[in-house]
Residue, then its C-alpha position, 0 to 999 in steps of 0.5 A: x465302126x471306127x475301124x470299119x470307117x478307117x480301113x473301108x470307107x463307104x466303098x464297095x466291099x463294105x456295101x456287101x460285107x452289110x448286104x451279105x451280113x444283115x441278110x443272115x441276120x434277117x434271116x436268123x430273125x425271121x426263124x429264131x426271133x420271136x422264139x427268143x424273144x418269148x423263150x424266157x417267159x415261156x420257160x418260167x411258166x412251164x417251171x412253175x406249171x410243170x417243175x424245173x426238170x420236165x421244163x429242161x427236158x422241153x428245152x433239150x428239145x427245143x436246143x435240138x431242133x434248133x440246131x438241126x433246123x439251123x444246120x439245114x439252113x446253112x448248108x441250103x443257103x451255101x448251096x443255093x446263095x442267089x435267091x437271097x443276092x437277087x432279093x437284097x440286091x437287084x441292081x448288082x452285075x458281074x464282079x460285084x454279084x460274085x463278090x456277093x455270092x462268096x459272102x453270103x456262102x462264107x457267112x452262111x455258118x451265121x445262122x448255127x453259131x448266133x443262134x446257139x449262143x443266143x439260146x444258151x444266153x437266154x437260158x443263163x439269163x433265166x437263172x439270173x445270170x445276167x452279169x456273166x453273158x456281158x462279161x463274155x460279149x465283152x471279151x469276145x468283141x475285144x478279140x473281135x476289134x483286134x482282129x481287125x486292127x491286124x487283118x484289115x490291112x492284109x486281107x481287107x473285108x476277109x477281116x471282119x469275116x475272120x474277126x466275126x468267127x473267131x470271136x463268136x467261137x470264143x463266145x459260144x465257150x464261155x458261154x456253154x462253160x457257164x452253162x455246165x456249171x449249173x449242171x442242167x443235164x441239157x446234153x443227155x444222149x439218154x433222155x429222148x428228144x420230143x418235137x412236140x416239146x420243141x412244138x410247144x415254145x413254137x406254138x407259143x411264139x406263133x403270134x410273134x412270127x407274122x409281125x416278125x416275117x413282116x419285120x425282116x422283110x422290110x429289112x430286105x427291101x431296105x436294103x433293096x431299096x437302098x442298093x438301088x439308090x446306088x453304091x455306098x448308101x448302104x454303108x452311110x446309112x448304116x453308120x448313121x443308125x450305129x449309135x442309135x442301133x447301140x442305145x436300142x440294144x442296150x434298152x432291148x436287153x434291159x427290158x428282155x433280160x431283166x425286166x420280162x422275168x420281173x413282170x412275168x412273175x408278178x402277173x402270175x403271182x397276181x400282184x398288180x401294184x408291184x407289176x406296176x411299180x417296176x414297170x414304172x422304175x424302168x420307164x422312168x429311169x429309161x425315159x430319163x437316159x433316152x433325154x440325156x441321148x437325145x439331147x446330146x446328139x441333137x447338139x453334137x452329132x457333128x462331133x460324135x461322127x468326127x471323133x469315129x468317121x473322120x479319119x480319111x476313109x469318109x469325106x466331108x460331105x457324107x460327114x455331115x450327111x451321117x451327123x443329121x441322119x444320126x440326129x433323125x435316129x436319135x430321136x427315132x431312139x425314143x419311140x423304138x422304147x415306148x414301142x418296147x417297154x409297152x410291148x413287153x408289158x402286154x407280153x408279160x400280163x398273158x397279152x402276146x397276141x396283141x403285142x404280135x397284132x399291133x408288132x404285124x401293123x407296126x411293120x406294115x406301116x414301115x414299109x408303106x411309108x418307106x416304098x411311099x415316100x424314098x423318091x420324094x425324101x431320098x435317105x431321110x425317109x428311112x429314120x422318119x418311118x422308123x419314128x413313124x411306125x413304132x410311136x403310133x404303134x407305141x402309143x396304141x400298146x399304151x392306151x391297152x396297158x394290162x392294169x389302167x392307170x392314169x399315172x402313166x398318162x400323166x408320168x409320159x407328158x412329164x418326161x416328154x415336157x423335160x425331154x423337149x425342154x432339155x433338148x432345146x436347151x442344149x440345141x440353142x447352146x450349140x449356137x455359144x458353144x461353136x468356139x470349142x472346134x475339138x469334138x472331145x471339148x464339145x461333146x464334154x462341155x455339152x454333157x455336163x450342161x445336160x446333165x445339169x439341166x437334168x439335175x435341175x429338172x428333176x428337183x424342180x419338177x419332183x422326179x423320184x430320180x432326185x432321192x438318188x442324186x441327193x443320196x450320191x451328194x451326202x455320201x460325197x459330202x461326208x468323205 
């Protein structure tokens, strides 16, 4: 996003490289979402229904159709790229529209490459292999912001597009290596393909693709609605919502990867104290991290968004404009994981139908108050739908929790209170703190008092979080 501010600015190329880009990626979520977001736990019941060799014949299937299904969206949308320009922007005429044509032919390929790797991501992940698909992101988006640092200056917004394809080659390599390596006969020619085996993950994602549809048609009349309002909005908000897209990924991952499988079996092994008690590990330590996040971009959103944006592709006005929408999103950070965790713990407990039910009307409300509301509030609408929707649906999946408990009632008021008590300590110190002009300075001093006052809180109001940090000091102590 650095690199992106530096060599594009908030500029036209910019606008359509987003445009033509989160358009593949609404697409690729309309189609594929809801069946990665289901597959893993999917795949745990048929192994432990039908034994781990027929569940890999299920999913051979599944790869198969995927990439046939794939393929033909690509060639579709390479052909015919005007239906989907027109849908996410209207507004556009002559140069500007064939620009955006070109784009979207080029990153067509998106919905092959992405999806293979999030399938075969997805079956690592099922084999407890969460460590090795980081690693090999890591190293793909390291190639990936080189690229850019090199091309930018040479063939402009081409570079993101070169940067993109070449690091997800990369990706897709290390990735399908790792899967040889566990010698799961996914590439047998001999085995016959079924499409009711691929029909079963479908049918069991079915819920999901309503809410799901819902959800990435929203998308498009965001971005409809945003390239309306003139050239350039699309890039500011989209800087905006970066650092809160990150910290939303990170808690996605965590709660899709890790803790989905954990609940899941615990459900099917009829264990509801444990169900409940690693449930409440990851809320709790989620809530915690969300406090530190909030409470620092509330008092140094100015600094985060000098320290990436200001280095001559933004200027200063549209500075400050990102850093409070950037504090907007920060705080719509915290209802995307009450949404989240409770989502997925109806998901784990057999409960999907609802989670796709209440995921439907979630986006629903989106975009009511989105279409409603962005004449009279402008930009500023779309962080404040966003916390809108999701806390009233979060705070809905909450009351219907599978295993009724009123410590979870009593565990949200108290991380609220600390979060609330947090932040206004942190925003009141802005007020001594303006003397340190270096955003580094600022962002470290206040840092350090948040996680102080988080020290401090956790001991005054007994957080189980607090045997962790007297654990760190006495093994500090003793070296």
């Amino acid at each position: 996003m650095s690199l992106s501010a530096k060599y594009f600015g908030i500029s036209v190329d910019r606008d359509v490289w987003l445009l033509a880009f989160s358009s593949m990626v609404l697409l690729e979520n309309a189609i594929w979402g809801p069946l990665n977001e289901t597959f893993r736990s999917k795949f745990i019941f048929l192994k432990s229904e039908l034994g781990e060799a027929n569940a890999l014949d299920k999913v051979r299937s599944l790869i198969f159709f995927m990439f046939v299904i794939s393929l033909l969206l690509c060639i579709s949308i390479a052909l015919f790229p005007e239906p989907i320009a027109k849908m996410i922007a209207p507004s556009f005429k002559g140069d500007e529209l064939k620009f955006l044509l070109i784009m979207i032919r080029l990153l067509a390929p998106y919905l092959l490459f992405n999806q293979l790797v999030q399938i075969l991501t997805s079956i690592l992940n099922s084999y407890d292999s969460f460590y090795i698909p980081e690693i090999a992101g890591l190293i793909s988006n390291i190639i990936n912001l080189v690229l850019i640092y090199f091309l930018a200056q040479s063939i402009g917004i081409y570079a993101l597009l070169l940067a993109y394809y070449i690091s997800i080659a990369i990706l897709f390599i290390l990735i399908g290596y790792q899967i040889s390596k566990l010698n799961l006969g996914l590439i047998n020619f001999k085995k016959a393909i079924f499409f009711d085996d691929f029909k079963l993950f479908f049918l069991f994602a079915l819920p999901f693709f309503l809410p799901y549809f819902f959800g990435q048609l929203s998308g498009f009349i965001e971005k409809n609605i945003l390239s309306s309002l003139g050239l350039g909005f699309v890039s500011l908000l989209d800087y905006s919502k970066k650092f809160n897209e990150v910290i939303i990924s990170v808690l996605f991952s965590v709660l899709a990867i890790i803790l989905v499988p954990v609940l899941s079996t615990k459900y099917a092994e009829k264990k509801p104290s444990e169900f409940v008690a690693n449930f409440l590990g990851v809320y709790q330590l989620g809530f915690l991290f969300l406090t530190l996040f909030i409470a620092l971009f509330t008092s140094s959103s100015e600094s985060f968004v000098r320290l990436l944006y200001d280095n001559g592709g933004i200027n200063p006005s549209q500075i400050i404009q990102i850093s409070e929408l950037t504090i907007y999103y920060s705080w719509a950070t915290l209802a995307v994981f009450i949404y989240a965790i409770f989502g997925m713990s109806l998901l784990s407990s057999g409960a999907s139908k609802k989670y796709a039910l209440l995921g439907l009307i979630a986006q629903i409300l989106g975009l009511i108050t989105n279409v409603s509301l962005v004449k009279s509030m402008g930009i500023y609408i779309f962080p404040l739908s966003y916390f809108i929707a999701h806390f009233t649906i979060g705070l809905w999946m909450m009351y219907l929790y599978p295993f009724k408990s009123s410590k979870i009632y009593w565990i949200s008021l108290k991380y609220l209170v600390i979060l609330l008590l947090t932040v206004l300590i942190s925003y009141c110190s802005r007020y001594f703190l303006l003397i340190f002009e270096n955003p580094f300075i600022d962002i470290s001093i206040h840092l350090l008092l948040i996680l102080g006052v988080l020290t401090l809180f956790s001991f005054i109001f007994k957080l189980e979080e607090r045997l962790s940090i007297l654990k760190f000091v006495s093994k500090i102590t003793k070296r």
